[in-house]
C-alpha positions as CSV (number, residue, x, y, z in Angstrom):
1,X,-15.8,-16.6,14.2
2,X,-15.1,-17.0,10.6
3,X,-12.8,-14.9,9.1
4,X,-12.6,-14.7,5.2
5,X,-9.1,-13.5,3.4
6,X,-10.9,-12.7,0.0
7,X,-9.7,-10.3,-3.2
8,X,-12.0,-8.6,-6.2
9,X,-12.6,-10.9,-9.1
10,X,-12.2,-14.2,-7.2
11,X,-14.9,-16.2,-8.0
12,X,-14.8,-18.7,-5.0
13,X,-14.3,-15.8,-2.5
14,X,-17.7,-14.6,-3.9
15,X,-19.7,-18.2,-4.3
16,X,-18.3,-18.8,-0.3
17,X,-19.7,-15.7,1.0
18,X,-23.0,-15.8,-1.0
19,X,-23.5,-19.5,0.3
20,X,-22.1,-18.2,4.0
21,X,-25.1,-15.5,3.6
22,X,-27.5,-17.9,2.5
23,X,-27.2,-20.2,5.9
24,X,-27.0,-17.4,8.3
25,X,-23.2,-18.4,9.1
26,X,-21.6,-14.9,10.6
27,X,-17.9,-14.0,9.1
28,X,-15.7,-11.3,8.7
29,X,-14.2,-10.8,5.4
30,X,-11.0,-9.0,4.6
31,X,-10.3,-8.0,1.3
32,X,-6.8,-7.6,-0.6
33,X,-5.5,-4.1,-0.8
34,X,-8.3,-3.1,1.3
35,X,-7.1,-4.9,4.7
36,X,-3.9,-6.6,3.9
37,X,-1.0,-6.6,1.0
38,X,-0.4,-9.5,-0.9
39,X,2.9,-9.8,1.0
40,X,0.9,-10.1,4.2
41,X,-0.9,-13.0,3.1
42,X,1.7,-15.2,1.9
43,X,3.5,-14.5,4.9
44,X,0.1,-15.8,6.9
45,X,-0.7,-18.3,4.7
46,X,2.3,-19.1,2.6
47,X,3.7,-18.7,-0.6
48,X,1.1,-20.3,-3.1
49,X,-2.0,-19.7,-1.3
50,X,-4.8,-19.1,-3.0
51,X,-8.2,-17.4,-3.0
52,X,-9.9,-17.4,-0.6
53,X,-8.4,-18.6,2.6
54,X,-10.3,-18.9,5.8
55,X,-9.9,-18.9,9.4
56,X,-11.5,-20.2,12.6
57,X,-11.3,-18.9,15.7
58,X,-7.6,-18.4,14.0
59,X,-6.8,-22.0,12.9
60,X,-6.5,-21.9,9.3
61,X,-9.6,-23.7,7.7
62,X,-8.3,-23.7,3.6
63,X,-9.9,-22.5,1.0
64,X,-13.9,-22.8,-0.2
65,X,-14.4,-25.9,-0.9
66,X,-12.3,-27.3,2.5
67,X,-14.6,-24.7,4.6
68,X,-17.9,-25.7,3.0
69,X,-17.1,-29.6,3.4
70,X,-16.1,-28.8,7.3
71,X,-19.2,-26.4,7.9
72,X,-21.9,-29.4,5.9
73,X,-19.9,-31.7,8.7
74,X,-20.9,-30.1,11.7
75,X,-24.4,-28.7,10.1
76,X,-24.1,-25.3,9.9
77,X,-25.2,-25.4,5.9
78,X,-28.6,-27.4,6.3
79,X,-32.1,-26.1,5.3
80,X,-33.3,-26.9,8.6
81,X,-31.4,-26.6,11.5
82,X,-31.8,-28.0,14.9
83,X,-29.6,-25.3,16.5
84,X,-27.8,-22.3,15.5
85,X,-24.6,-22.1,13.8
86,X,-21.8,-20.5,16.1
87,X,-18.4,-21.3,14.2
């Protein structure tokens, strides 16, 4: 299961979930202030992360365009698919 660390205004935090939506491809997000402080996520993801990062199955993927790239790999982001997605 994806899981999305995401905050308001962050313009790749929205394009990832919009294209996430698109293909069907199940998350979580977890939004800044909401579900974590900003001192929680530099301690999960270090000082300098940015916006958004993402996790699998609690391996840390990156950000958006690191997470798109992987999920195009494996074919979770294709018009047609011959299976369904489970990341």
């Amino acid at each position: 299961m994806l899981q999305i660390y995401t905050r308001d205004g962050c313009s790749y935090c929205q394009k990832l979930k919009v294209i996430l939506e698109s293909f069907n491809v199940n998350f979580a997000a977890k939004n800044l202030d909401n579900d974590f402080t900003r001192e929680e996520f530099y301690e999960k993801f270090g000082e300098g992360a940015t916006f958004p990062q993402v996790l699998l199955d609690g391996s840390n993927m990156g950000g958006c365009t690191a997470t798109i790239e992987y999920l195009v790999s494996i074919g979770c982001l294709q018009e047609e698919k011959d299976m369904e997605c489970h990341v």
